[in-house]
KETORBA-518625 format. One line per field, with one value per atom (N, C-alpha, C): atom name; x, y, z; residue in three letters; chain; residue number from 1. Coordinates in Angstrom, 3 decimals, m for minus. Example, Ala and Ser with C-alpha at 12.3 -4.5 7.8 and 13.67 -1.06 7.14 Angstrom:
2
atomo: N / CA / C / N / CA / C;
x: 13.190 / 12.300 / 13.200 / 12.850 / 13.670 / 12.900;
y: m5.690 / m4.500 / m3.300 / m2.250 / m1.060 / 0.030;
z: 7.800 / 7.800 / 7.800 / 7.080 / 7.140 / 7.870;
residuo: ALA / ALA / ALA / SER / SER / SER;
cadena: A / A / A / A / A / A;
num: 1 / 1 / 1 / 2 / 2 / 2;
This chain:
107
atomo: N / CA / C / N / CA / C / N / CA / C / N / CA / C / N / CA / C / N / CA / C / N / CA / C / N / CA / C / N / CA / C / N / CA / C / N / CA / C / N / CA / C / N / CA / C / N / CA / C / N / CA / C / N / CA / C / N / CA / C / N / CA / C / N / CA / C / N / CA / C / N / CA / C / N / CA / C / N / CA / C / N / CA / C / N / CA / C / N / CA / C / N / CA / C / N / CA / C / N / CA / C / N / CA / C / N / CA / C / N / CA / C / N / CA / C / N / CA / C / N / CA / C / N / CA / C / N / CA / C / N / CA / C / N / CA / C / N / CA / C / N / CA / C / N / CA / C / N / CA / C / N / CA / C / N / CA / C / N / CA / C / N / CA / C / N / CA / C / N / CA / C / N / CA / C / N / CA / C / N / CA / C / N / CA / C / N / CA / C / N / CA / C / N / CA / C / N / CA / C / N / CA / C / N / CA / C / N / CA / C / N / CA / C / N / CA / C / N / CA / C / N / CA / C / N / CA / C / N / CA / C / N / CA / C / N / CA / C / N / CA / C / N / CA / C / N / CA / C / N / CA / C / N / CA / C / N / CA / C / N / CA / C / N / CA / C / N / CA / C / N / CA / C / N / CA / C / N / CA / C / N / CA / C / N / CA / C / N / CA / C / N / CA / C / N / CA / C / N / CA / C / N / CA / C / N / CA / C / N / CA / C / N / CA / C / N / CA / C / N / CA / C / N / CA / C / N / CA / C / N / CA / C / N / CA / C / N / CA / C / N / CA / C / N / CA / C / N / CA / C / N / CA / C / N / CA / C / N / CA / C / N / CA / C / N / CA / C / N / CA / C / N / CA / C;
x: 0.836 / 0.000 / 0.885 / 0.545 / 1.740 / 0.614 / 1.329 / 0.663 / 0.904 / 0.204 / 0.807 / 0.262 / 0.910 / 0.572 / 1.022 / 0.262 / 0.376 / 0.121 / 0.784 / 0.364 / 0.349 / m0.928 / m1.403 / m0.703 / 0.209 / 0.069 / 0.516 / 0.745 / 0.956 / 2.491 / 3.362 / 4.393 / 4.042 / 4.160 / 4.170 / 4.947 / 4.558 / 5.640 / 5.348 / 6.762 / 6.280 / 5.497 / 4.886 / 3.468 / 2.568 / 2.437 / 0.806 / 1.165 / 2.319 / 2.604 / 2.306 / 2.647 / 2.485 / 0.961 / 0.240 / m1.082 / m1.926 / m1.310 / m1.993 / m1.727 / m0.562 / m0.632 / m1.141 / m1.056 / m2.033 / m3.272 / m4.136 / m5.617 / m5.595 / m4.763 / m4.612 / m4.678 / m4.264 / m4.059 / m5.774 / m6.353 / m7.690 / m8.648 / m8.403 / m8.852 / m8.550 / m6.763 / m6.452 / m6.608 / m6.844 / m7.584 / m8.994 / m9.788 / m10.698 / m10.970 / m10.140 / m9.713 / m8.506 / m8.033 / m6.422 / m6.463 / m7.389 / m7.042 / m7.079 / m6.255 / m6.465 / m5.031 / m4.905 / m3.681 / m2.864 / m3.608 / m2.918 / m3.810 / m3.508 / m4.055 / m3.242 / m4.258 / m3.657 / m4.388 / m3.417 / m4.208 / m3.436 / m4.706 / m4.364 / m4.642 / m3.715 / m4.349 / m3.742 / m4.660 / m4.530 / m5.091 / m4.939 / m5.084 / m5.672 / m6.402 / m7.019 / m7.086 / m7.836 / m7.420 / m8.216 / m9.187 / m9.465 / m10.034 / m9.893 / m10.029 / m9.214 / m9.163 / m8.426 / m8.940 / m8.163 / m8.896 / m8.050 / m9.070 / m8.296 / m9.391 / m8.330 / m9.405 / m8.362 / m9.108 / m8.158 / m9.391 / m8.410 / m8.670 / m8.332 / m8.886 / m8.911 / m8.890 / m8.387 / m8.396 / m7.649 / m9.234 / m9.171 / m9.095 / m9.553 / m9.935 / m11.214 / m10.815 / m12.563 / m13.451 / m12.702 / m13.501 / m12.700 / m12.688 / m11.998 / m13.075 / m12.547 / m13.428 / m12.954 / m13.802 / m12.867 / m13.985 / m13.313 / m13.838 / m12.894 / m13.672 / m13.289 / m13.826 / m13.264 / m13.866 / m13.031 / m13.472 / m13.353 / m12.959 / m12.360 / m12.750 / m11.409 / m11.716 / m10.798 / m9.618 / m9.239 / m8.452 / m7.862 / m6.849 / m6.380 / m6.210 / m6.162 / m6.105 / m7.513 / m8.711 / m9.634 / m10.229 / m9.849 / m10.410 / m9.741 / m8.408 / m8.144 / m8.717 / m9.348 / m10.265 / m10.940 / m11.835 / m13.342 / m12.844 / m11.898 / m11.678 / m11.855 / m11.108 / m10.794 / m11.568 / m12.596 / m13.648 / m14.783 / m14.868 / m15.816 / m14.782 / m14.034 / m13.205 / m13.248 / m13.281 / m13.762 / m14.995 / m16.023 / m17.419 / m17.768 / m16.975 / m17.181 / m16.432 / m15.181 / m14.494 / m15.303 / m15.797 / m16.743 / m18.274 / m18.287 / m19.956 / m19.233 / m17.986 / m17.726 / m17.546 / m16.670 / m16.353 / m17.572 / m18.609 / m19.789 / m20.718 / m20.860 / m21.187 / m20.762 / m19.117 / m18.503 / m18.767 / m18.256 / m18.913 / m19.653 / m21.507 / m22.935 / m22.941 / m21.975 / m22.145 / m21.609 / m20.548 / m20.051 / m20.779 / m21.512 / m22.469 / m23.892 / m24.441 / m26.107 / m25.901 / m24.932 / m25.522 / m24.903 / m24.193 / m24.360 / m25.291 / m27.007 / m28.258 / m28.469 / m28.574 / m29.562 / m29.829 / m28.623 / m28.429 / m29.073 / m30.643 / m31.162 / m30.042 / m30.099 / m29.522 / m30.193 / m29.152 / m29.816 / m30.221 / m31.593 / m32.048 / m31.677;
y: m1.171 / 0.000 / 1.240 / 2.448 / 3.393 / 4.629 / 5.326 / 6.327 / 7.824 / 8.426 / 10.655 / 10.777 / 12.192 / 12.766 / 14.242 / 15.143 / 16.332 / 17.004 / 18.613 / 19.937 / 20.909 / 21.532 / 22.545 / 24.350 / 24.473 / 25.841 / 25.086 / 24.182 / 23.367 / 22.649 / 22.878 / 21.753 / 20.458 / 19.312 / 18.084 / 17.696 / 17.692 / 17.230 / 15.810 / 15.537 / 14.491 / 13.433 / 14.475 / 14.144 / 14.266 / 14.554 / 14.513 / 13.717 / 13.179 / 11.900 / 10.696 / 10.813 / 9.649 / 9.086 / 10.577 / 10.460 / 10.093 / 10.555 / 9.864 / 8.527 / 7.916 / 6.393 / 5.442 / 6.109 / 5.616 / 5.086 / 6.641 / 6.171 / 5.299 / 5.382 / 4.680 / 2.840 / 2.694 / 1.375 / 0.895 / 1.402 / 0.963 / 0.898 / 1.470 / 1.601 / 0.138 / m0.426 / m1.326 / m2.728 / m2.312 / m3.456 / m3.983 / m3.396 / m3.344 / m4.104 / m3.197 / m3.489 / m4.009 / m5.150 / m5.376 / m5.172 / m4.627 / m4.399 / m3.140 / m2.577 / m0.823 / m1.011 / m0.342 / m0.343 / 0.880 / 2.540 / 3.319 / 4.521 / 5.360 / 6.535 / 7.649 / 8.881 / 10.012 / 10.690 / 11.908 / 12.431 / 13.698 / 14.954 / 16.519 / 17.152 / 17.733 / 18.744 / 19.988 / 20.714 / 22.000 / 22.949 / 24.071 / 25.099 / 26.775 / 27.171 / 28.419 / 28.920 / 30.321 / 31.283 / 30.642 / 30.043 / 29.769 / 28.339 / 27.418 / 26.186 / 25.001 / 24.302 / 23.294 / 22.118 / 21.616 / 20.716 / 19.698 / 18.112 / 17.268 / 16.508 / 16.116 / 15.234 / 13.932 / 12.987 / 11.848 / 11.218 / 10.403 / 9.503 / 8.166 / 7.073 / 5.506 / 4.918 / 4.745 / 3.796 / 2.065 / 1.420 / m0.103 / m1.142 / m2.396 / m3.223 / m2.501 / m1.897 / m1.914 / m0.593 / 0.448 / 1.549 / 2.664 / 4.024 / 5.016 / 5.705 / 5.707 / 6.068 / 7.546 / 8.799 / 10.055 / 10.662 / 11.231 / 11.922 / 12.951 / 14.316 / 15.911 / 16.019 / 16.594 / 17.255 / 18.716 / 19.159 / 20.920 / 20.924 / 21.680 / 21.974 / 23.284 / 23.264 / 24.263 / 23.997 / 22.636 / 21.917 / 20.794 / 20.684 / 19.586 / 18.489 / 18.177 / 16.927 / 16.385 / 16.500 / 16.560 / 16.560 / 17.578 / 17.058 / 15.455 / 15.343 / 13.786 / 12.702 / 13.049 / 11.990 / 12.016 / 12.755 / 12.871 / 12.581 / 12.744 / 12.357 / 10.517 / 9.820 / 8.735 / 7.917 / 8.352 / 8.006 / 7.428 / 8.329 / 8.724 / 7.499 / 7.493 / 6.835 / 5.385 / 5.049 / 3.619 / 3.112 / 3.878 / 3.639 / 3.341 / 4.117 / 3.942 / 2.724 / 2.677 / 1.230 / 0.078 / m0.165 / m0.815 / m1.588 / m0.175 / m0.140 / m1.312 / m0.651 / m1.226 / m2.329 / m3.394 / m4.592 / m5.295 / m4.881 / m5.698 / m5.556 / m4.601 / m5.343 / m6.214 / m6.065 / m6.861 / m8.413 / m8.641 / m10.085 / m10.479 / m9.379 / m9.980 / m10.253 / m9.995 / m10.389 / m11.306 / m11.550 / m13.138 / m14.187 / m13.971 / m14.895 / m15.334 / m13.954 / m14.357 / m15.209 / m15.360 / m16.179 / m18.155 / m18.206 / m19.549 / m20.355 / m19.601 / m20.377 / m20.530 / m19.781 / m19.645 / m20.736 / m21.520 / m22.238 / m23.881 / m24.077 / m25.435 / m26.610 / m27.563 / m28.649 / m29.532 / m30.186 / m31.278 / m32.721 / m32.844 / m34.617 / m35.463;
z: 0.000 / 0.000 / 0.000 / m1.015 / m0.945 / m0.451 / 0.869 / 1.587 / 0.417 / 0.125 / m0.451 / 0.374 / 0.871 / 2.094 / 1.741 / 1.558 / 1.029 / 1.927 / 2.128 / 2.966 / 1.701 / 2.043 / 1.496 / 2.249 / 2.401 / 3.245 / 4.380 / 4.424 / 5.292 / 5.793 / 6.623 / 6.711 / 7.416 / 6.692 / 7.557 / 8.326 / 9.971 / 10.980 / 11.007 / 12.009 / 12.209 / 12.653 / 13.943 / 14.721 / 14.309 / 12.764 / 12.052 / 11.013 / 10.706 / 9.744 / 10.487 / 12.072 / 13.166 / 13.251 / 13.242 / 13.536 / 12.437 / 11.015 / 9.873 / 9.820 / 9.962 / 10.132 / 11.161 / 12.025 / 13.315 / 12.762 / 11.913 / 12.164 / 11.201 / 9.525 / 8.447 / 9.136 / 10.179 / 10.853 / 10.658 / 11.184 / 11.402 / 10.101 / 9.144 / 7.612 / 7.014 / 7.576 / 6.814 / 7.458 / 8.545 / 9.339 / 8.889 / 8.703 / 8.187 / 6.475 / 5.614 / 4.285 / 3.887 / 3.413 / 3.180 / 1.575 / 1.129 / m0.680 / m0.960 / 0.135 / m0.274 / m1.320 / m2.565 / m3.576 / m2.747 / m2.927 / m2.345 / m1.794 / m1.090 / m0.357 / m0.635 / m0.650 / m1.001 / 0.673 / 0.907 / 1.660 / 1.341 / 1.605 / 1.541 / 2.209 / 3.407 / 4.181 / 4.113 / 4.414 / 3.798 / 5.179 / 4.801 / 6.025 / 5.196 / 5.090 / 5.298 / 6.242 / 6.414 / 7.394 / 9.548 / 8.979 / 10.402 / 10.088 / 9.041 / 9.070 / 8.012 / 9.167 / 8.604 / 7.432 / 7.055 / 5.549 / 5.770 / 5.173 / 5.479 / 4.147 / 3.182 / 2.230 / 2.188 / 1.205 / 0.988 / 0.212 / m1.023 / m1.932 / m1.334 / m1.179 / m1.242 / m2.460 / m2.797 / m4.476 / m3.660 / m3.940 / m3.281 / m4.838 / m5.044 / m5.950 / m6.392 / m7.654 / m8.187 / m8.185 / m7.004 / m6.549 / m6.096 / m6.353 / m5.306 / m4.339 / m3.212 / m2.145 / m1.977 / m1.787 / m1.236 / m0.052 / 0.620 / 2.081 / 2.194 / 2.986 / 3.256 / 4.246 / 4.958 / 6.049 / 6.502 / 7.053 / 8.087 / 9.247 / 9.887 / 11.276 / 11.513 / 13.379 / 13.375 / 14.004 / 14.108 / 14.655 / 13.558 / 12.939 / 11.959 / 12.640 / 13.939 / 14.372 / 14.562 / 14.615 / 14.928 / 13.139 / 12.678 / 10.916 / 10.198 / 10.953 / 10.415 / 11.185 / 12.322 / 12.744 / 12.394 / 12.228 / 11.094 / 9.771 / 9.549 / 7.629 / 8.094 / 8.722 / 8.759 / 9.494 / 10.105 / 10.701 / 9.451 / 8.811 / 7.380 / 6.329 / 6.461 / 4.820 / 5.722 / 7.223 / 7.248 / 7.109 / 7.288 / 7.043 / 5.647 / 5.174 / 2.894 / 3.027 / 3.295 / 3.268 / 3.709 / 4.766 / 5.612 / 4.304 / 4.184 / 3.580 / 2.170 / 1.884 / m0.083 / 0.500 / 1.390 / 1.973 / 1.232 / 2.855 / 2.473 / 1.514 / 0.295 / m0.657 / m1.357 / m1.357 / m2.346 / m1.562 / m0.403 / m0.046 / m0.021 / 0.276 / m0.137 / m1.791 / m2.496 / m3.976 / m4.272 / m3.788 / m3.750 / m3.381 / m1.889 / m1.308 / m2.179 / m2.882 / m3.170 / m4.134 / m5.209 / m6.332 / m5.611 / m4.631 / m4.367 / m4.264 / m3.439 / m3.593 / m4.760 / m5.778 / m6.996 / m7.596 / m7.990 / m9.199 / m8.353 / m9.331 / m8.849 / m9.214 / m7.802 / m7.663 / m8.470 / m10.047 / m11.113 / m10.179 / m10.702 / m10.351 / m11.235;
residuo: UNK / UNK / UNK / UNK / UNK / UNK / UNK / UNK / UNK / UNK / UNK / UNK / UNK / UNK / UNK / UNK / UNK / UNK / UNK / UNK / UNK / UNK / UNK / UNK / UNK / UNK / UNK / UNK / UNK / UNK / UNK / UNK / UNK / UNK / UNK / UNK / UNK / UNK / UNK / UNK / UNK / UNK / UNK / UNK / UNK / UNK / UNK / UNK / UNK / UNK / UNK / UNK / UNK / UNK / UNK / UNK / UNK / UNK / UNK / UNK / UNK / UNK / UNK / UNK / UNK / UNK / UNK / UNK / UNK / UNK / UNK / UNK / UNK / UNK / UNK / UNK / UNK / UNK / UNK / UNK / UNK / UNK / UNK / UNK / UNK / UNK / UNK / UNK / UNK / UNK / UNK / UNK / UNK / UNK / UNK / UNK / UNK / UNK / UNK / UNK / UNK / UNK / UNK / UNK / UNK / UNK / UNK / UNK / UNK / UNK / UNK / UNK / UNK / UNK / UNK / UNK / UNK / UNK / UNK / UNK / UNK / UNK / UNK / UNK / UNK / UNK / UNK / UNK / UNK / UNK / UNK / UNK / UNK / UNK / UNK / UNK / UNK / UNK / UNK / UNK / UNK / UNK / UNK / UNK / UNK / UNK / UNK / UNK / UNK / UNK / UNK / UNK / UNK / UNK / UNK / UNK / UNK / UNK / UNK / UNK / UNK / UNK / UNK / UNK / UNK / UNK / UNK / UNK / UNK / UNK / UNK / UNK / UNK / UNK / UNK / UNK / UNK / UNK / UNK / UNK / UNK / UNK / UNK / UNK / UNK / UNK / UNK / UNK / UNK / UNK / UNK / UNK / UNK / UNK / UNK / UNK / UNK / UNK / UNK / UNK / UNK / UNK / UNK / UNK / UNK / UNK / UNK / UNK / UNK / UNK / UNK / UNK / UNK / UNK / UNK / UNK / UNK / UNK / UNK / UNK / UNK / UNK / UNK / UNK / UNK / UNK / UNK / UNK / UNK / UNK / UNK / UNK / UNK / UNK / UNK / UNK / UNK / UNK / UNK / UNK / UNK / UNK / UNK / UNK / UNK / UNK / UNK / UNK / UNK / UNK / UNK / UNK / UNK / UNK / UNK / UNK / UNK / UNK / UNK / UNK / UNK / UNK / UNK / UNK / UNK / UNK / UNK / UNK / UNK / UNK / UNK / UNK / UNK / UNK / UNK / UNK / UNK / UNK / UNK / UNK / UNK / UNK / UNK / UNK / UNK / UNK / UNK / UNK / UNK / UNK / UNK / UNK / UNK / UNK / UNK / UNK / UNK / UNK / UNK / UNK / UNK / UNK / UNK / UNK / UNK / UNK / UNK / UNK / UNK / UNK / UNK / UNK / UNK / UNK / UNK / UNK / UNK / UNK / UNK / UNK / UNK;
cadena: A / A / A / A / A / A / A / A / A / A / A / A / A / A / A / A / A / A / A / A / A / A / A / A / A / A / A / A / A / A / A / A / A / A / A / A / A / A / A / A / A / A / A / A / A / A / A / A / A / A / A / A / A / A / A / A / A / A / A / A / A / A / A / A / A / A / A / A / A / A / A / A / A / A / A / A / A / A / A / A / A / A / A / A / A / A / A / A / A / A / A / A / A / A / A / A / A / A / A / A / A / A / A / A / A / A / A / A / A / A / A / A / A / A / A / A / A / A / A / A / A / A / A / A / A / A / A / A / A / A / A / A / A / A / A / A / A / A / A / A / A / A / A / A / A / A / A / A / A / A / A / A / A / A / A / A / A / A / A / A / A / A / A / A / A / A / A / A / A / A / A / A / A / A / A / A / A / A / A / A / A / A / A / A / A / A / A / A / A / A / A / A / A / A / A / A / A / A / A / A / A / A / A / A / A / A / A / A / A / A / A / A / A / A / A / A / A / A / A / A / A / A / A / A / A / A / A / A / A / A / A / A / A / A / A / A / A / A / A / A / A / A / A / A / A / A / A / A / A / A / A / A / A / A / A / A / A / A / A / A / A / A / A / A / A / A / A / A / A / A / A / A / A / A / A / A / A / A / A / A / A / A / A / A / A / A / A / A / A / A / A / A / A / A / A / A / A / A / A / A / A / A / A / A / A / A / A / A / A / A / A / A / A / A / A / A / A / A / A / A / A;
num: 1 / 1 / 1 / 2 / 2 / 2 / 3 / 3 / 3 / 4 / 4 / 4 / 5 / 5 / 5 / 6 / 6 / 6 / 7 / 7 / 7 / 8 / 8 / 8 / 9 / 9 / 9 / 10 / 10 / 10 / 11 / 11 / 11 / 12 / 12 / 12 / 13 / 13 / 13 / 14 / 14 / 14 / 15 / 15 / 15 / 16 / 16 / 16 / 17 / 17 / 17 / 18 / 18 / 18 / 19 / 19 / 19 / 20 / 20 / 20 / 21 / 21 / 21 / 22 / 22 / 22 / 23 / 23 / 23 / 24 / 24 / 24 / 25 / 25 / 25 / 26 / 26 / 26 / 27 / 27 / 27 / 28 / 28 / 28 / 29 / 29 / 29 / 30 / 30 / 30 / 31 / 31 / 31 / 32 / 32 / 32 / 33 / 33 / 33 / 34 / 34 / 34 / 35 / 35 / 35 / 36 / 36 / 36 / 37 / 37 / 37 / 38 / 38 / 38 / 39 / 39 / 39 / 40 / 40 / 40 / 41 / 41 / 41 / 42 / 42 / 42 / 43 / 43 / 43 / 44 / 44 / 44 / 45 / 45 / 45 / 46 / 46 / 46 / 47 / 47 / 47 / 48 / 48 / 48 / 49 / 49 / 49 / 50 / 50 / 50 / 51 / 51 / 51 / 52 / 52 / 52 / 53 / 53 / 53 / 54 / 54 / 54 / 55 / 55 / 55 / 56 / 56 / 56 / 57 / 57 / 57 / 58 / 58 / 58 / 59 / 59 / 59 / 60 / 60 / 60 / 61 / 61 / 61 / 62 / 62 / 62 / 63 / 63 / 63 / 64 / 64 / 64 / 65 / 65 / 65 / 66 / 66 / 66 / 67 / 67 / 67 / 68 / 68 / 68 / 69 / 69 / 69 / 70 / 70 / 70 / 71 / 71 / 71 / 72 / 72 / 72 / 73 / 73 / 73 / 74 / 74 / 74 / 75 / 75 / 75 / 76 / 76 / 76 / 77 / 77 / 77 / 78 / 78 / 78 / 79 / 79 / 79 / 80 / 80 / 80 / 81 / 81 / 81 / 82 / 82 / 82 / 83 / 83 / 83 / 84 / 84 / 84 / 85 / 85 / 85 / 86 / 86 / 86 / 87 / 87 / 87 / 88 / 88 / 88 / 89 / 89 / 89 / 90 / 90 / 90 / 91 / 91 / 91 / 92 / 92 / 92 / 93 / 93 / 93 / 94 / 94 / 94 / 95 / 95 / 95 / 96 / 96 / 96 / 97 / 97 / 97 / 98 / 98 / 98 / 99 / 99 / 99 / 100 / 100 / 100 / 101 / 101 / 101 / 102 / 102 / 102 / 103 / 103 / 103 / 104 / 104 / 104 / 105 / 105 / 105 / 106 / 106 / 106 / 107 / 107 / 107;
């Protein structure tokens, strides 16, 4: 899995590279077919920005969020990008599962 990690206006320390991989832990726990992640945070005058692309098998997932705290917008970004992750999982396994009944057993 290859992490981008972009600042907008922004320098990346190292305690918000720590903290992006931290929460990234729980995304990939969740999902082990993430290919790669982008993430962009950015800073305007009294709020912070935190977006990110998921590109998994099949789908890119993206989530943004605000606030006035950047540590607090990458929990809400990554909060939000496991729930899309979550949600894509289980369709892709309820689609695997439904067509096993279908097909009548020959007499």
């Amino acid at each position: 899995m290859n992490l981008n990690l972009t600042g907008r206006h922004l320098d990346i320390t190292p305690a918000i590279r720590e903290h992006v991989n931290g929460k990234l832990g729980k995304v990939k726990r969740h999902f082990d077919n993430v290919i790669d992640i982008n993430v962009i945070l950015s800073v305007d005058k009294l709020k912070q920005k935190a977006e990110a692309s998921v590109h998994v098998s099949g789908k890119t997932i993206f989530a943004e969020t605000e606030d006035a705290n950047l540590y607090v917008a990458i929990d809400s970004l990554f909060d939000s990008l496991d729930r899309q992750v979550l949600k894509h999982k289980e369709k892709n396994t309820a689609h695997r599962h439904d067509d096993s009944g279908k097909h009548p057993v020959a007499e």
